[in-house]
Residue frames as a rotation matrix with the C-alpha (Angstrom) as fourth column:
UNK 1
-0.415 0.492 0.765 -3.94
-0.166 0.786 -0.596 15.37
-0.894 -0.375 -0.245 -36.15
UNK 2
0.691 0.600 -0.404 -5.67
-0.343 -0.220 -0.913 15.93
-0.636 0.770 0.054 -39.46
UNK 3
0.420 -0.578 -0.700 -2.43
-0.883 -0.081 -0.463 15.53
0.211 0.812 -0.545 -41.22
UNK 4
-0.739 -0.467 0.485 -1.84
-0.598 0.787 -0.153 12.11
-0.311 -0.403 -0.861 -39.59
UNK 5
0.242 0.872 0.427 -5.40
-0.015 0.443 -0.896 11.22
-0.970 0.210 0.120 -40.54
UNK 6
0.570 -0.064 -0.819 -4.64
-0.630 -0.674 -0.386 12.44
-0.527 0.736 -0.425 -43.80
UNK 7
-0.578 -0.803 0.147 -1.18
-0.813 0.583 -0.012 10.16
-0.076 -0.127 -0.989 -43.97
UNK 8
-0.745 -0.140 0.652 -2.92
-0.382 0.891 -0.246 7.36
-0.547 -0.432 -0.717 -42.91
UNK 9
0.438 0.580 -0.687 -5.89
-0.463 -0.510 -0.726 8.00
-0.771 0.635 0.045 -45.62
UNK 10
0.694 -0.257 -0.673 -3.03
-0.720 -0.230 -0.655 7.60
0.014 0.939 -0.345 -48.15
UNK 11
-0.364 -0.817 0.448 -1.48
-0.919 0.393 -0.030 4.73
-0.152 -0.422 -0.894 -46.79
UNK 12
-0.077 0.790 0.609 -4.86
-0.182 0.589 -0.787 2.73
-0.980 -0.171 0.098 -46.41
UNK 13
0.742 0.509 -0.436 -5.29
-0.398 -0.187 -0.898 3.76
-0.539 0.840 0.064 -50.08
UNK 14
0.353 -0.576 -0.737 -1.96
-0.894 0.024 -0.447 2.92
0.275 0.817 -0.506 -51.71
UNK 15
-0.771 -0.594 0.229 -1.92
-0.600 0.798 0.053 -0.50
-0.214 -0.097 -0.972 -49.91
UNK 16
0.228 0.893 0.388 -5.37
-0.057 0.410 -0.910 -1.33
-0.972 0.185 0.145 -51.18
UNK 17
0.738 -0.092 -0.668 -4.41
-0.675 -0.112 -0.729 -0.51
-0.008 0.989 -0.145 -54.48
UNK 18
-0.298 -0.914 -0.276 -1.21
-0.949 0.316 -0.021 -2.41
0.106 0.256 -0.961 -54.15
UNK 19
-0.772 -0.201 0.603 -2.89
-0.389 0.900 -0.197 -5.30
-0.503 -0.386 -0.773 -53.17
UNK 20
0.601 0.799 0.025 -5.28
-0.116 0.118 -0.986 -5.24
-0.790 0.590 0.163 -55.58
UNK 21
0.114 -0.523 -0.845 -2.43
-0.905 0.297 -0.306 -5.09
0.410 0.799 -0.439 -58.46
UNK 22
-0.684 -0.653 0.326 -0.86
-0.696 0.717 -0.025 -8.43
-0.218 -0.244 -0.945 -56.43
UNK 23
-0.421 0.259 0.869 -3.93
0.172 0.964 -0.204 -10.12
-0.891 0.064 -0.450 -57.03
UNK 24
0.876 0.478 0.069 -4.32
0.008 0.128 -0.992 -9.54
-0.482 0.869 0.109 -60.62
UNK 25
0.394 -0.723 0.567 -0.77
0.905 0.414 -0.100 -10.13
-0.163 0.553 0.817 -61.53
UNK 26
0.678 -0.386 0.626 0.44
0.118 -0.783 -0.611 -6.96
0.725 0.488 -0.485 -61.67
UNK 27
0.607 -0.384 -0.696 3.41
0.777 0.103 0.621 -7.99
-0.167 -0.918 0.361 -58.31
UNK 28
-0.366 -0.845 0.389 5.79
0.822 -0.489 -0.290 -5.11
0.435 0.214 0.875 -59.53
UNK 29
-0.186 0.463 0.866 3.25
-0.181 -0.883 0.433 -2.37
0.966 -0.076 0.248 -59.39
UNK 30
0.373 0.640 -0.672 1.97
0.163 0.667 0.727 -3.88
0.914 -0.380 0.145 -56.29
UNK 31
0.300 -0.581 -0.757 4.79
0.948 0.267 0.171 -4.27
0.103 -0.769 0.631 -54.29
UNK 32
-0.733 -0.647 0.211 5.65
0.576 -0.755 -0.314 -0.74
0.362 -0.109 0.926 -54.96
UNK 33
-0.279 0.231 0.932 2.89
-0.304 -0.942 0.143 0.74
0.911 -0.244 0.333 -53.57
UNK 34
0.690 0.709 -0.141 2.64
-0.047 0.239 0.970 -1.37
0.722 -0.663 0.199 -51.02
UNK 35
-0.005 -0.994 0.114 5.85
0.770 -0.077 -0.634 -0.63
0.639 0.084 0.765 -50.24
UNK 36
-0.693 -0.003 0.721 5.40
-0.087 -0.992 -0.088 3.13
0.716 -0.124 0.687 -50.19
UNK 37
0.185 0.567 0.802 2.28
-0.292 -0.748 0.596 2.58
0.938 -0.344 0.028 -47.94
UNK 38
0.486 -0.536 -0.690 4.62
0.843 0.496 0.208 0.57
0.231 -0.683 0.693 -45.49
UNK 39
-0.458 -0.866 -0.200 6.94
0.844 -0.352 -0.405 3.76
0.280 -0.354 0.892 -45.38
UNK 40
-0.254 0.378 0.890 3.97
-0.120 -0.926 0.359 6.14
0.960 -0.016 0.281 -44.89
UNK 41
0.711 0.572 -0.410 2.75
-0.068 0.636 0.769 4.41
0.700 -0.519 0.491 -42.70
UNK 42
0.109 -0.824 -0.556 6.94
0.988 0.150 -0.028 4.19
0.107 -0.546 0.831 -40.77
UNK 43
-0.581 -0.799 0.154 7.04
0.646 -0.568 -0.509 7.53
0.494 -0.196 0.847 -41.25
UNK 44
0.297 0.786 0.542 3.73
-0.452 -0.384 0.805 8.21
0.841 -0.484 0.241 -38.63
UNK 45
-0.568 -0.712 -0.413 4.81
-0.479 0.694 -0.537 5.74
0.669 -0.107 -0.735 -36.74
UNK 46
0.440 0.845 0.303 2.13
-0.892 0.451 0.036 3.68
-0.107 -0.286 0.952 -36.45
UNK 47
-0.710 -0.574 0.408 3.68
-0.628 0.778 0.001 0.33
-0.318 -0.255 -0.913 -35.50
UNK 48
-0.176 0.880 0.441 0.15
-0.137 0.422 -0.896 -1.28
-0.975 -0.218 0.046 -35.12
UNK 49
0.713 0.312 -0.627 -0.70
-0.627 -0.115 -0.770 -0.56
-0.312 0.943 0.114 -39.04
UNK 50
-0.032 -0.777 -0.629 2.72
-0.959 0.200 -0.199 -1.70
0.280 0.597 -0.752 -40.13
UNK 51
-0.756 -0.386 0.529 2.72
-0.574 0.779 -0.252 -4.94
-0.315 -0.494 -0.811 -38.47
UNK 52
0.070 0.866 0.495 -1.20
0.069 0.491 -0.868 -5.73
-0.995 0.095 -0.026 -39.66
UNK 53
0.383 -0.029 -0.923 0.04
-0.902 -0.227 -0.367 -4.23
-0.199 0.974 -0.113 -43.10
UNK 54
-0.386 -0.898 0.212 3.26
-0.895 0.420 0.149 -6.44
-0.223 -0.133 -0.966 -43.01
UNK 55
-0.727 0.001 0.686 1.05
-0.288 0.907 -0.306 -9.65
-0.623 -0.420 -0.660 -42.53
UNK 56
0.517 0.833 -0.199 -1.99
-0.139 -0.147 -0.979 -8.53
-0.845 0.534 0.039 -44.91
UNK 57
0.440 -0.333 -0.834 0.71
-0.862 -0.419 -0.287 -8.29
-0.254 0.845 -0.471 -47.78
UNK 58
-0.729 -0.677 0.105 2.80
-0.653 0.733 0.192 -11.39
-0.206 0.072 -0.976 -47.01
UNK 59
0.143 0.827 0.543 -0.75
-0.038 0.553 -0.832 -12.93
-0.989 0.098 0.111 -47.45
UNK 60
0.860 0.203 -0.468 -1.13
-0.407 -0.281 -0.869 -11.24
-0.308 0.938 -0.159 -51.01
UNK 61
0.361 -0.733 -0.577 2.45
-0.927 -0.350 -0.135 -12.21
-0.103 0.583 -0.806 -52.13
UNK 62
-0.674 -0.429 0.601 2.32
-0.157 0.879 0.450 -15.83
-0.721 0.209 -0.660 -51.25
UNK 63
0.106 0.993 -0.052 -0.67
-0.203 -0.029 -0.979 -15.53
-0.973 0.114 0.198 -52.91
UNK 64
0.774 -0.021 -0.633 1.04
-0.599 -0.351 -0.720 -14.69
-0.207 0.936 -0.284 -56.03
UNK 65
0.963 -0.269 -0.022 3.47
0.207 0.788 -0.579 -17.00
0.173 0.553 0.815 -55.42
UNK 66
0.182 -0.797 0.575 6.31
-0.514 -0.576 -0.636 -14.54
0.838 -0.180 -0.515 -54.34
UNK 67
0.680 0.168 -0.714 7.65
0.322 0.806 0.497 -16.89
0.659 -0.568 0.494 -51.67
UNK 68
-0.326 -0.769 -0.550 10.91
0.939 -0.194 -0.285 -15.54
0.112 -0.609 0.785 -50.22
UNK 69
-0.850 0.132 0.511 9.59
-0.212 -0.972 -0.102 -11.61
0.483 -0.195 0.854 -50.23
UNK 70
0.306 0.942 -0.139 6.39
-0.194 0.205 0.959 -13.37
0.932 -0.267 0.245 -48.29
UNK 71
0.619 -0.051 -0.784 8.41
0.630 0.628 0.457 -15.02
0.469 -0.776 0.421 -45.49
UNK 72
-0.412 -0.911 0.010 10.48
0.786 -0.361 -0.501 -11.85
0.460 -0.199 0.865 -45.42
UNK 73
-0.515 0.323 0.794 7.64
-0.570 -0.821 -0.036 -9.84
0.640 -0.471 0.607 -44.64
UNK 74
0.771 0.567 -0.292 6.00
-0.028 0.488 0.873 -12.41
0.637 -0.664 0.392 -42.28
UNK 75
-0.272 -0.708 -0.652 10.12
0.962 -0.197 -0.188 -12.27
0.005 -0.679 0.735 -40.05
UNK 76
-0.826 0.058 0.560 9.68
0.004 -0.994 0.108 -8.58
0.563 0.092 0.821 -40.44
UNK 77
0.476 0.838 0.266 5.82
-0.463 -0.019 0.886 -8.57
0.748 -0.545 0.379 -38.86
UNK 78
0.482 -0.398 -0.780 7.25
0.735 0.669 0.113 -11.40
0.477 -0.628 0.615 -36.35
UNK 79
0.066 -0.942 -0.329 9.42
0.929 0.178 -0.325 -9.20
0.365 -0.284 0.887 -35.32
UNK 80
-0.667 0.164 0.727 8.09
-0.049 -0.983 0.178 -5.87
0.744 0.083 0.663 -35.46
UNK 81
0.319 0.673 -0.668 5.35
0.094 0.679 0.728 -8.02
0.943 -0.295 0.153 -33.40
UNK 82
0.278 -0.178 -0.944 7.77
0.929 0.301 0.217 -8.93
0.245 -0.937 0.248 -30.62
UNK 83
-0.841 -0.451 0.300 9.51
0.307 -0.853 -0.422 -5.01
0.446 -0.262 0.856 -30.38
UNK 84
-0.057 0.865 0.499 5.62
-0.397 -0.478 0.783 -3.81
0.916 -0.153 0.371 -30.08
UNK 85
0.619 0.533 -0.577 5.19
0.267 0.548 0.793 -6.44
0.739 -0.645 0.197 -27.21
UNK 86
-0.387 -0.885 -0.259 8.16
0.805 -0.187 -0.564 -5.57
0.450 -0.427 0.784 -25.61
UNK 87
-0.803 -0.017 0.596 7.48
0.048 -0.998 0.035 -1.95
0.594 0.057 0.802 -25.62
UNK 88
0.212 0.950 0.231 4.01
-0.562 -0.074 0.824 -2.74
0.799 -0.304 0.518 -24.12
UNK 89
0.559 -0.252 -0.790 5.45
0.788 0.458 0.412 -5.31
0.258 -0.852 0.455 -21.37
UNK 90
-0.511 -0.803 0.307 8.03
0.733 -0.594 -0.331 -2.16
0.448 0.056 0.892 -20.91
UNK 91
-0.666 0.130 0.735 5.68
-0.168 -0.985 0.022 0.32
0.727 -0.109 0.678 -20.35
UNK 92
0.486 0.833 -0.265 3.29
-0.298 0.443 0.846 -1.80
0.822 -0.332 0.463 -18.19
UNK 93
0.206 -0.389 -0.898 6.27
0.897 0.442 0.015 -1.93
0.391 -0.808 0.440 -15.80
UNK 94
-0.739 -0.427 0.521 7.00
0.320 -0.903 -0.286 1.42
0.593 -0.044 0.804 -16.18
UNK 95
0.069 0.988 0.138 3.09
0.007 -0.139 0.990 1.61
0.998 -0.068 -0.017 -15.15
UNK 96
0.766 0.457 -0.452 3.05
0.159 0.547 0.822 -0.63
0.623 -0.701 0.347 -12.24
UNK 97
-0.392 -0.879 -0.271 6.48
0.868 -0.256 -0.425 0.52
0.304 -0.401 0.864 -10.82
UNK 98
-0.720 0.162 0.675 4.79
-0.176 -0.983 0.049 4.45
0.671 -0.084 0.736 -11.31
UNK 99
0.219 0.975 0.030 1.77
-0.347 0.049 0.937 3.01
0.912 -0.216 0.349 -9.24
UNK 100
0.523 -0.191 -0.831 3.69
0.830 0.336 0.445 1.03
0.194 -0.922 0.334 -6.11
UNK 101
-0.747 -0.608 0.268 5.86
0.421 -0.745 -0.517 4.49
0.514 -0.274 0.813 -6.10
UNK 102
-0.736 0.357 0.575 2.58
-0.457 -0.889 -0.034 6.18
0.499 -0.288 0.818 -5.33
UNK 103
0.903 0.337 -0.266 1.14
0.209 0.197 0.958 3.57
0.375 -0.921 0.107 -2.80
UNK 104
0.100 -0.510 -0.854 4.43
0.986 -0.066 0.155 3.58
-0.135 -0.858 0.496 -0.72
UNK 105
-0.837 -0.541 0.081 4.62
0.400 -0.706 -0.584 7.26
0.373 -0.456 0.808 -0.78
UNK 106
0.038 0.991 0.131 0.69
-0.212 -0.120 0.970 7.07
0.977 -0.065 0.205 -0.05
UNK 107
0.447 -0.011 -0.894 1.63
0.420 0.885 0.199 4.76
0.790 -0.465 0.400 2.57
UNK 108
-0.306 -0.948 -0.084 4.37
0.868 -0.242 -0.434 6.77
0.391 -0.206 0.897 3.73
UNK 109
-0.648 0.415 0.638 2.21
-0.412 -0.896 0.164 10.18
0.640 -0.157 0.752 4.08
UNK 110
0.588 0.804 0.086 -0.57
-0.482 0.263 0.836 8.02
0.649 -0.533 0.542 5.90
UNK 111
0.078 -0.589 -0.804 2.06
0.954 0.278 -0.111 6.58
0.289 -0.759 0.584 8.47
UNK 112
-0.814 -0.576 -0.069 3.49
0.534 -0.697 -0.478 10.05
0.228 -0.426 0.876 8.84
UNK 113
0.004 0.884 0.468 -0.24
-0.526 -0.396 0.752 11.85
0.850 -0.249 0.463 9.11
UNK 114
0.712 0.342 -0.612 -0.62
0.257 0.685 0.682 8.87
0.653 -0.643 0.400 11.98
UNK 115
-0.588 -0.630 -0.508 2.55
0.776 -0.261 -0.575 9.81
0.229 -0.732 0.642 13.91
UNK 116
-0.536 -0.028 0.843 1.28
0.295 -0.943 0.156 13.28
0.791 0.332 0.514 14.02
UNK 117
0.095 0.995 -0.029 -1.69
-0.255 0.053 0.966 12.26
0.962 -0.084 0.258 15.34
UNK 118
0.750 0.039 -0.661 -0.33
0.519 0.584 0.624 10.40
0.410 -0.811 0.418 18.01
UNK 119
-0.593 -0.747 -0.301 1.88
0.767 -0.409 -0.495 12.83
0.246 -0.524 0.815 18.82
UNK 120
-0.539 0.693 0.479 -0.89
-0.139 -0.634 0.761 15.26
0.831 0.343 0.438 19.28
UNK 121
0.566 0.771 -0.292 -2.91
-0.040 0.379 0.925 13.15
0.824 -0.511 0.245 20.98
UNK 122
0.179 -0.571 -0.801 0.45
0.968 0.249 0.039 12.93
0.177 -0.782 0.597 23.68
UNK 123
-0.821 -0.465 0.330 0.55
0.410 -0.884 -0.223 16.34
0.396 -0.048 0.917 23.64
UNK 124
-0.047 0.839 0.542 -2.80
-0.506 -0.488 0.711 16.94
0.861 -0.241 0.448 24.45
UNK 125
0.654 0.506 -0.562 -2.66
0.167 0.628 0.760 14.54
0.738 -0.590 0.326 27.48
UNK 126
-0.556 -0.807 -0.201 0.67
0.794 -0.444 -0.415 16.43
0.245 -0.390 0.887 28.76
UNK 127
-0.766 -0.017 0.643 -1.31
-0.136 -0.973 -0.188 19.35
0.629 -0.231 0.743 29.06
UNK 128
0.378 0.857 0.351 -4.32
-0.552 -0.096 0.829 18.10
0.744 -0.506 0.436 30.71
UNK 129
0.528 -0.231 -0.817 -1.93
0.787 0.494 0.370 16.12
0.318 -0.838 0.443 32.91
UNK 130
-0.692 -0.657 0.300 -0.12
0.541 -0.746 -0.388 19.68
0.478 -0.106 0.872 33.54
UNK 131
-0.152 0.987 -0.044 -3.90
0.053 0.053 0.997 20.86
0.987 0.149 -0.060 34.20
UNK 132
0.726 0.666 -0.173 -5.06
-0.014 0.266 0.964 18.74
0.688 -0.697 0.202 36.69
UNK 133
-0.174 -0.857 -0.485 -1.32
0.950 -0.016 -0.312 18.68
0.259 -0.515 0.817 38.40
UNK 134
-0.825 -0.321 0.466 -2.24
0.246 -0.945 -0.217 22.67
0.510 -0.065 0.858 38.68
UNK 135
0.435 0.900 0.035 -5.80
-0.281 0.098 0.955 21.68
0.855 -0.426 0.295 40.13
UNK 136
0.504 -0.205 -0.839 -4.20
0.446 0.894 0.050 19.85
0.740 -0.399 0.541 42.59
UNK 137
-0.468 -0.635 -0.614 -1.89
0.870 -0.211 -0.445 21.97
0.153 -0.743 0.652 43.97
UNK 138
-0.775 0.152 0.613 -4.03
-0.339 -0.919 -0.201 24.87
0.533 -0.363 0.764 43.71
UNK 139
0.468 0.845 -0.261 -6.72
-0.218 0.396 0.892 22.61
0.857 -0.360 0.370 45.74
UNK 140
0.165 -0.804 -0.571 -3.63
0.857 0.404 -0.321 22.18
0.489 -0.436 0.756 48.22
UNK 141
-0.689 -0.722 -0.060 -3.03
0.597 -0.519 -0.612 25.33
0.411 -0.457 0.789 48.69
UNK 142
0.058 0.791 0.610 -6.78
-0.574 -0.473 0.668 26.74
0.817 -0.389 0.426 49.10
UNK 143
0.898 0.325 -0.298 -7.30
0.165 0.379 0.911 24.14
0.408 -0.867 0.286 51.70
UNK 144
-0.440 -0.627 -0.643 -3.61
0.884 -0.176 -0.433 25.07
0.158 -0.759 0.632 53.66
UNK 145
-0.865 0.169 0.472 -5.05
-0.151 -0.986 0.075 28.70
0.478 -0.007 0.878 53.62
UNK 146
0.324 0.945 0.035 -8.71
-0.090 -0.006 0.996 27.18
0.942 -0.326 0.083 55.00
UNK 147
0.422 -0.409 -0.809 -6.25
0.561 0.819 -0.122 25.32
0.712 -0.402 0.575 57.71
UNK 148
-0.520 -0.726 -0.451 -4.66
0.843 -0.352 -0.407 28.31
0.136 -0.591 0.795 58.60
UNK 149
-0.386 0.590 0.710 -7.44
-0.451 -0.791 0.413 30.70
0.805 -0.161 0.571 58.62
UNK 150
0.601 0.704 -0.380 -9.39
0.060 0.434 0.899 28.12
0.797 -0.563 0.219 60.95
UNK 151
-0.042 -0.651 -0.758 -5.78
0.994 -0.106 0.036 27.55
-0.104 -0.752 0.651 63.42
UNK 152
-0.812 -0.546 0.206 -5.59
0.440 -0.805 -0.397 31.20
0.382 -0.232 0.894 63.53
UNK 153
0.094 0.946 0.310 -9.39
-0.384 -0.253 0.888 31.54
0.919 -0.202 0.340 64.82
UNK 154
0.566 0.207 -0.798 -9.12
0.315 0.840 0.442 28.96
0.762 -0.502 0.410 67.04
UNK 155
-0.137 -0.965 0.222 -5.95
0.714 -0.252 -0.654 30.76
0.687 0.069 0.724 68.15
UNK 156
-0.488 0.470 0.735 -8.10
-0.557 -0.816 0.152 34.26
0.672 -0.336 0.660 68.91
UNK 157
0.554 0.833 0.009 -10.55
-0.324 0.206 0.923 32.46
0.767 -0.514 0.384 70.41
UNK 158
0.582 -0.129 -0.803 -8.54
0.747 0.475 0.466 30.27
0.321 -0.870 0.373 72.86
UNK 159
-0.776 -0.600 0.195 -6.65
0.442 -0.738 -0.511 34.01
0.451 -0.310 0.837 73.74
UNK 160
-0.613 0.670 0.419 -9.87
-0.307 -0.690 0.655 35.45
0.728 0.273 0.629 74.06
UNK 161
0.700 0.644 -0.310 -11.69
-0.007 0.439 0.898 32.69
0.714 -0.627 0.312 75.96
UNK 162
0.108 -0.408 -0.907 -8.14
0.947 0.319 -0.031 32.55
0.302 -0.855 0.421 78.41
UNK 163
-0.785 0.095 0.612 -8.59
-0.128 -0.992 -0.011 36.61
0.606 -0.087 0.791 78.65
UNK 164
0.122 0.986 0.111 -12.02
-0.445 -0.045 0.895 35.70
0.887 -0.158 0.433 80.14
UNK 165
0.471 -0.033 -0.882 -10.99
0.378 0.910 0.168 33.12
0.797 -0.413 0.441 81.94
UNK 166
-0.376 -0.893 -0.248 -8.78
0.756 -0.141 -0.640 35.28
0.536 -0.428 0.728 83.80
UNK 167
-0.808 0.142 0.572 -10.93
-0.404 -0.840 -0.362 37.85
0.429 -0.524 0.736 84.47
């Protein structure tokens, strides 16, 4: 990081200087270090710099009058311009593509969390209809067992009371 600061330091500097020779007539010297701090400047790749360089010089050089090496760096910026935009309309899909992936698999986990649920929730009502289906029949069978305890009194008794009867 330091050595990119550093880089860019010495870029800032040798295109100040260069553009200071361009506007005192000195376009040879000029262009060559602004030049050089164009290729420091490519070889950080910092796009952003180059492209604000690119346009800051073609200033200085119509200035001086250099007309075709002006409009060549102003197609050059232009261009470097549209690659940058690109690259940013590129990655801003890359973005928004990486973001609807992770609503629909958001989506997708919160559908499937819901099934669960509702399968649960049918599972829990199977058992409490299993439950009360076992309440039921064991309320069935206490009350055949009251039924037949009572008919089998009744039984004794009406032996008992025709035992009496007889005697």
């Amino acid at each position: 990081s330091a050595a990119i600061g550093d880089a860019s330091f010495v870029a800032v500097s040798r295109l100040n200087l260069g553009l200071a020779l361009l506007s005192l007539g000195r376009i040879e010297q000029g262009k060559r270090l602004a030049d050089e701090a164009i290729l420091e400047y490519e070889r950080t790749g910092a796009t952003g710099e180059i492209a604000e360089t690119l346009r800051e010089y073609g200033n200085y050089l119509e200035a001086a009058g250099d007309f075709k090496a002006a409009l060549a760096l102003f197609q050059r910026e232009r261009k470097l311009n549209e690659e940058i935009a690109r690259t940013m309309r590129e990655k801003a899909v890359l973005e928004l593509q990486g973001k609807y992936e992770a609503d629909k698999r958001q989506r997708a986990y919160d559908l499937m969390y819901r099934e669960n649920e509702l399968q649960a929730e049918k599972l829990r009502n199977r058992e409490l209809q299993q439950y009360l289906w076992w309440l039921l029949a064991a309320g069935f069978a206490i009350s055949f067992c009251v039924v037949a305890v009572l008919y089998w009194k009744l039984h004794v008794t009406n032996r008992l009371l025709a035992q009496r009867n007889d005697a």
